[in-house]
N, C-alpha and C positions, 0 to 999 in steps of 0.2 A: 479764322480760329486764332489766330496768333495776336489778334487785337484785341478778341473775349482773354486769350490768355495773361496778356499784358496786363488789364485794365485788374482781373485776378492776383496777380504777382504783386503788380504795386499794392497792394490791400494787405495779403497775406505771404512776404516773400519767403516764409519759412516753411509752405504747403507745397507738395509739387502736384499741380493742377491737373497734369498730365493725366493722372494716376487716380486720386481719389476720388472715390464713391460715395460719399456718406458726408459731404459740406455740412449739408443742415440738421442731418439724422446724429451726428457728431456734435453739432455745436460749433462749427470752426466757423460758418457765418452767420452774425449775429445780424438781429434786425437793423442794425447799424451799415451794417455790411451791404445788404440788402440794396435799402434805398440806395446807397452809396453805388452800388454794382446798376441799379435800375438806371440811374441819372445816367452813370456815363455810356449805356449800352444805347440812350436815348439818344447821345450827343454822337458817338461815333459810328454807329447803327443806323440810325433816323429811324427807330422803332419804338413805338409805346406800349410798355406788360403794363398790363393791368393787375388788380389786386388780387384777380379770380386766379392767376397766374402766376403767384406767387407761392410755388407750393415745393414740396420735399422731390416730387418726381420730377420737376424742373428748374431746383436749382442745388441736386443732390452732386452734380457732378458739371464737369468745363464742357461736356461732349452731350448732354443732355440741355443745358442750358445754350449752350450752342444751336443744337435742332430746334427751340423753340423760336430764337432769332432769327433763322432760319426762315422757318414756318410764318412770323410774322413779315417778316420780308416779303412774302411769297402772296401776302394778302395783300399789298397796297400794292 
């Protein structure tokens, strides 16, 4: 978690990741964000979200988006 939190902080280090609910229902990441967050969760993860995966319930929060990497982990 501390490395999805990291990869979060350097993007946005004025959000405390910890805490918030509502990233995309908010606006705080933008599609920009996004890719940005996908590439390095690929590089430091060794995981691939796909596009179907890219949704409000799984990148609303550091602790949901978490469990998805997770979850992908858990399939290779």
């Amino acid at each position: 978690m501390d490395d999805l939190l990291s990869i979060l902080s350097d993007l946005h280090p004025d959000v405390d990741f910890t805490t918030e609910e509502n990233l995309m229902d908010d606006g705080i990441l933008d599609s920009f964000d996004i890719v940005s967050i996908i590439s390095e969760i690929g590089d430091v993860f060794d995981v691939i979200i796909g596009a179907n995966e890219i949704t409000p319930e799984n990148f609303n929060s550091a602790e949901a988006l978490y469990a998805l990497i997770e979850k992908k982990m858990d399939e290779e």
